[in-house]
N, C-alpha and C positions, 0 to 999 in steps of 0.2 A: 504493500500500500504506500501509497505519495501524500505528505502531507500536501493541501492547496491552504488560501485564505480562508476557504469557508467549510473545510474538513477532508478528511479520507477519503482518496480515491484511490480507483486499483489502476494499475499500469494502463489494463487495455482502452480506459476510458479518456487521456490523456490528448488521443485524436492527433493532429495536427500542431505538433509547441514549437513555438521561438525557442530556443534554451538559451539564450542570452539578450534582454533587452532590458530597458529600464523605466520605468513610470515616472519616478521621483528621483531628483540629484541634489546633493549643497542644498541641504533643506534647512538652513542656515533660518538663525533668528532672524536675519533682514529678510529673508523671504518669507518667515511667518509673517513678519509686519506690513510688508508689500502685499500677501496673496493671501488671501483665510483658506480653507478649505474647501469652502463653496464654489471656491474660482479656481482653485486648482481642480476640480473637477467637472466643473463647465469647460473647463482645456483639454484636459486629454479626453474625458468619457467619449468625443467625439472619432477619435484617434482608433480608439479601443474595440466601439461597434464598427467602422472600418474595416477593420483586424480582424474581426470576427464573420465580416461581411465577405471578406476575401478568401476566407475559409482554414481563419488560423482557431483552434479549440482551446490552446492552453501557451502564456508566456509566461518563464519563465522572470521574475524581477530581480534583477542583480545588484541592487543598491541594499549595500549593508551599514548596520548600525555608524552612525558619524559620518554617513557620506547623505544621509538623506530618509532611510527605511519611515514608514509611516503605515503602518498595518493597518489603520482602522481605514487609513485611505483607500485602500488597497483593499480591501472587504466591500467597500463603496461601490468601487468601480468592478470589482469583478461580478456583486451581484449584477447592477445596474447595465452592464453589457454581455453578459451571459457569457462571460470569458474565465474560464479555470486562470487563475495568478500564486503561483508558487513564490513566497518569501524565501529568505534567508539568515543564519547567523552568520557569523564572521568577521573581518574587516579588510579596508583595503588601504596600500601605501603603496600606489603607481605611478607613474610616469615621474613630473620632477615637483612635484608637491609636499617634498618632505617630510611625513609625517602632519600633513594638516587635516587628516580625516580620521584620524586616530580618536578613538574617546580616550577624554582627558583619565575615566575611570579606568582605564586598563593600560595605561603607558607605566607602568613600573610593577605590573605583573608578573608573577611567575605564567608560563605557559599552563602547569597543571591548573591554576585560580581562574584563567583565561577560560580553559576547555570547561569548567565547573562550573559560567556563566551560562556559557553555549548551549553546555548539554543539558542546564536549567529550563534554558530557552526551550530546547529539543523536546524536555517529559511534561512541562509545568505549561508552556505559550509564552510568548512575547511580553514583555510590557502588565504582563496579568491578562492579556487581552483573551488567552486561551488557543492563539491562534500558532503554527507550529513553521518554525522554518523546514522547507523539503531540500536545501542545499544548503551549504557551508561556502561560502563566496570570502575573496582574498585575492588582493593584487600585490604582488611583490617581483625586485630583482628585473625592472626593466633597464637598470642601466651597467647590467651585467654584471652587478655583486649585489648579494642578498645581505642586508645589514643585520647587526645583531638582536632586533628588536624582529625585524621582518622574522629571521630562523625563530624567534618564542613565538610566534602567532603558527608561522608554518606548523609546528609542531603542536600547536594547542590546533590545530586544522585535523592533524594526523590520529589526537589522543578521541576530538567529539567523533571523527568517523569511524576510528574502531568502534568506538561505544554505540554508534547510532545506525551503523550504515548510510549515512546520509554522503552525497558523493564532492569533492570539492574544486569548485569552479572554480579556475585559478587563472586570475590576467596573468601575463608574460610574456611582455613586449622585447624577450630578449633572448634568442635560442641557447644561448651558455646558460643563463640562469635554468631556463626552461631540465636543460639534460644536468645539470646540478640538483636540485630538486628533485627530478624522479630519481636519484642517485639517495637524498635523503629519505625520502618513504621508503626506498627499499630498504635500509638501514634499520627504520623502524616498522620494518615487518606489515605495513600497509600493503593491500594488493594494490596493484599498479594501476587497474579500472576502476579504482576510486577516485583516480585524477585525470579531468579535465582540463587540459592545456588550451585555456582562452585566448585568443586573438593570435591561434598560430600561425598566421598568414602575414600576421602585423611588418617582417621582413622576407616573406616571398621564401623561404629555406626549405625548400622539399626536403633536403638531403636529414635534414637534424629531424623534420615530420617522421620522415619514413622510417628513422632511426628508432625512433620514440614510440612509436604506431606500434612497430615489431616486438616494443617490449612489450607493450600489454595497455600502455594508458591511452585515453582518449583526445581525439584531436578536434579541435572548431574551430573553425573561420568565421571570422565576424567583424575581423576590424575594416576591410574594403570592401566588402560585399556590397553597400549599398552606395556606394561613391566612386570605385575603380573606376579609371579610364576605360580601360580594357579588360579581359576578362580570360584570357589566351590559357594564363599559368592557371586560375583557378578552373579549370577545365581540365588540362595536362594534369593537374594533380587528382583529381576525383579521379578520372580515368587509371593514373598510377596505381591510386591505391586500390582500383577495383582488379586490375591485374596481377596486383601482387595479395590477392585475397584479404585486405586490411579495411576496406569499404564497412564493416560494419562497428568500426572503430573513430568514425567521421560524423561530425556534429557540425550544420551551417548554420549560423544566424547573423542579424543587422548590429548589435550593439548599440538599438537608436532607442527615441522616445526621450528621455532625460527633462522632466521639467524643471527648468532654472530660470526664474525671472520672469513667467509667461510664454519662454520659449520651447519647442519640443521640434525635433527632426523627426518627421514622419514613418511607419513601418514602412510602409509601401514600396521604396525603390527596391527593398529586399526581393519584389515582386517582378515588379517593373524592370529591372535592370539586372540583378543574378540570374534567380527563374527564369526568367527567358531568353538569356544568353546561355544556360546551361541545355534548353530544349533545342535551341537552335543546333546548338552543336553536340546534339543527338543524345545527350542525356536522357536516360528513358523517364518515362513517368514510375516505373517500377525503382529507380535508383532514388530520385526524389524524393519518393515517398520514402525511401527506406530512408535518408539525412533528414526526416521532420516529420516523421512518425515511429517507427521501430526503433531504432537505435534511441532517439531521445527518450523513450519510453522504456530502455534497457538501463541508457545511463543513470536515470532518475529513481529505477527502482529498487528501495531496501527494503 
């Protein structure tokens, strides 16, 4: 069973999911003060029945505690557009933000006090709200060293998914980081398809994918997918990996939506511009379907 916002559901009902997009980002006090609630959801709600009009069942939300998370929002909008929205515990410290989406309450934790929150999170709900994160979300090591702060979260990533089976979506904008990392779950005895390598596209590196694919963890593409110029390599690479038997080890999505300040980047070019450049060049609807129905629905379930 997959926790969503609004309870238990079982894999097969998961339908069609984004496994990486975002509703809410920098949900920062000035944007409480600028947007109530009421208008952040006259913003996206619209977004959302799109999404679902387009024939997506279930998105994934990847904005975790200190970058944004807001669950009651997120119960709002998922009734209200009839859209399954999967939460998350976690945290994230990517690209070159240093540490600014950190909660202040966990920057001088031990990892084990870290995982003890999470896995709180995991049996007890959010916030008291009762509602249950179905991933563990973490950005780390995009400028190819993982700091000492980034390895306690990784490893508080490593402790709640042994305990939960909960799987962990993990940014990494940086192929060395990337094979450093699955280097440490193996260390700590984590299976290897507990980890999702997010934005593995983010520098085009077939070679370190295909590397990483073979060992067992999972790979997604999401950081071009909805902006690429062209579309050449992300074609060449599905097709690779469906010849080298690794296709059901491939996760695609947009990494869009983000509301900050009123503003959100649309699902859609996911549609408009991947999807259809993946049929063009002869992508079956059978392979499609397997990156944004089966596999996310393998990845997601514990």
């Amino acid at each position: 069973m997959i926790n969503t916002v609004l309870g238990k559901i079982s894999k097969e009902k998961l339908g069609h999911t984004r496994i990486h997009e975002h509703i809410l980002w920098a949900w920062t006090d000035n944007v409480r003060i600028k947007f109530d609630r009421k208008t952040v959801v006259s913003i996206i709600l619209p977004h959302l029945k799109e999404l679902k009009s387009i024939g997506c069942d279930t998105l994934v939300e990847a904005t975790p505690n200190g970058a944004g998370r807001d669950v009651s929002v997120l119960k709002e909008l998922s009734e209200k557009a009839n859209l399954n929205i999967i939460t998350n515990c976690g945290v994230w410290d990517g690209l070159d933000y240093n540490g600014a989406y950190i909660p202040q309450s966990i920057r001088k934790k031990s990892s084990h006090e870290i995982a003890e929150e999470w896995i709180d999170e995991y049996e007890k709900g959010i916030d008291k709200s009762g509602i249950k994160p179905g991933i563990i979300k973490i950005g780390l090591g995009d400028n190819d060293v993982i700091s000492d702060f980034q390895r306690v979260f990784l490893k508080a990533a490593i402790i709640t998914s042994k305990y939960s089976g909960l799987p962990i979506l993990s940014h990494i904008c940086s192929s060395k980081s990337a094979i450093e990392i699955v280097e440490i779950v193996e260390s700590e005895n984590l299976e290897l398809d507990k980890i999702i390598w997010s934005h593995a596209d983010f520098a085009f590196d077939d070679i370190t994918i295909i590397e990483l694919a073979k060992r067992g963890i999972w790979i997604e593409l999401s950081w071009h997918t909805g902006q690429a110029e062209e579309y050449n390599w992300y074609i060449k690479t599905i097709n690779r990996m469906r010849d080298l038997d690794l296709l059901d080890q491939l996760l695609v999505s947009q990494d869009a939506g983000g509301f900050h300040e009123g503003k959100i980047v649309s699902y859609r070019d996911f549609y408009t511009r991947f999807i259809q450049e993946c049929v063009k060049n002869n992508i079956s609807n059978e392979v499609v379907d397997r990156l944004l129905i089966s596999n996310p629905s393998n990845a997601l379930d514990n």
